[in-house]
N, C-alpha and C positions, 0 to 999 in steps of 0.2 A: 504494500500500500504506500502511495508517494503521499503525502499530508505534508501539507507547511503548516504553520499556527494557523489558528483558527481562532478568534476571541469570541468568549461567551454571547455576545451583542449579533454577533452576527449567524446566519441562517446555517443549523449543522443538520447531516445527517443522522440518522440516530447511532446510536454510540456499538452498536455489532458489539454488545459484549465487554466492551472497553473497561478496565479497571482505571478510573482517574487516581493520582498519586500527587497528592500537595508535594513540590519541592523544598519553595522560596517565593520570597518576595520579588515580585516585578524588578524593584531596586536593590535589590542585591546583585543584580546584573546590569554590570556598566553600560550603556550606549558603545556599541565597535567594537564588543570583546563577547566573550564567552565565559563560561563557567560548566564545571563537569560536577554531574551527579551520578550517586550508588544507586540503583534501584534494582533489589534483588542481585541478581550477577550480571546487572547488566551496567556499563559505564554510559552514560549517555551527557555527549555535548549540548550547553542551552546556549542560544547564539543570542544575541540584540542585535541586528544590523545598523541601528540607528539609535536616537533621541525615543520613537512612538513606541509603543505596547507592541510591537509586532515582536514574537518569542521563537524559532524555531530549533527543533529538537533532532539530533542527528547521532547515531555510533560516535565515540569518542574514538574509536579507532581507528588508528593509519595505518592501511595495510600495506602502504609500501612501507613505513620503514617498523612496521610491527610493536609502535609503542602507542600509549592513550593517550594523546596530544593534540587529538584535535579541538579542544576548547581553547586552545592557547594559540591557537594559528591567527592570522591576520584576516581580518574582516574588510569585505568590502564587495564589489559587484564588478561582473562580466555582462557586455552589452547590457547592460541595466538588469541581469538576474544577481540574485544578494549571494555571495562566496563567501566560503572561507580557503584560504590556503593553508597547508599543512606547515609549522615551523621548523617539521626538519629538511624535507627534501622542498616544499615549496608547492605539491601537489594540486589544485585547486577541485573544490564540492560546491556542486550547486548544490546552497541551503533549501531550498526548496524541494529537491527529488532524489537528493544524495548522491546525484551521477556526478562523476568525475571528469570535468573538462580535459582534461591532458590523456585520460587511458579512457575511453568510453565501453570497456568492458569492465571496469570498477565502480560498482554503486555502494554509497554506504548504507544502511537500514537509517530510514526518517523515521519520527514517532508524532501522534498528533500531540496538540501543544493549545490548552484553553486556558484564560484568564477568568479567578473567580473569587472578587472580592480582593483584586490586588496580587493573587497568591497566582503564580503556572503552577500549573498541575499537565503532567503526562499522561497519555494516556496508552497503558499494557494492555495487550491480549493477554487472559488470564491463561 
């Protein structure tokens, strides 16, 4: 499933099951950075691409260079979709579908991403 954020406000599918999982505060996550969250065994990056409430949720995983690093990569956008690049090798993911501009046989797993009450919340397949 490709999911970019989605905020409460706006028109959702119904949730197929979705376990929501409160993270963090909206502002806990700088504007143009990331931050990595445990949930279960799974590592997952929470992006901000900007200033607004848009949140999106991606593998912290780099699989070219096999460490959890990508909440830490550089932020920012390709032809206007919102990236992050990998900090080790430089790799770029489009935040939105997790495919990988440079190797398009590499996607990372995207996770949906709602705002409620200020707080992201994830949402798992149970």
């Amino acid at each position: 499933m490709t999911v970019a954020a989605h905020l409460e406000e706006e028109a959702q599918e119904p949730d197929a099951g979705l376990v929501w999982i409160g993270v963090c505060s909206l502002d806990d996550i700088p504007p143009a950075c990331g931050v990595a969250a445990l949930i279960g065994d799974r590592q997952i990056a929470l992006i901000r691409p900007d200033e607004g409430d848009r949140v999106y949720a991606l593998s912290n995983y780099d699989p070219f260079s096999e460490a959890f690093v990508i909440a830490r990569g550089i932020v920012g956008d390709r032809a206007g979709r919102p990236k992050i690049a990998s900090p080790i090798f430089k790799q770029t993911f489009d935040l939105q579908t997790g495919a990988c501009f440079d190797d398009p046989l590499v996607k990372l797993p995207v996770y949906p991403v709602r705002l409620r009450d200020g707080r992201v919340e994830i949402g798992i397949a149970p």
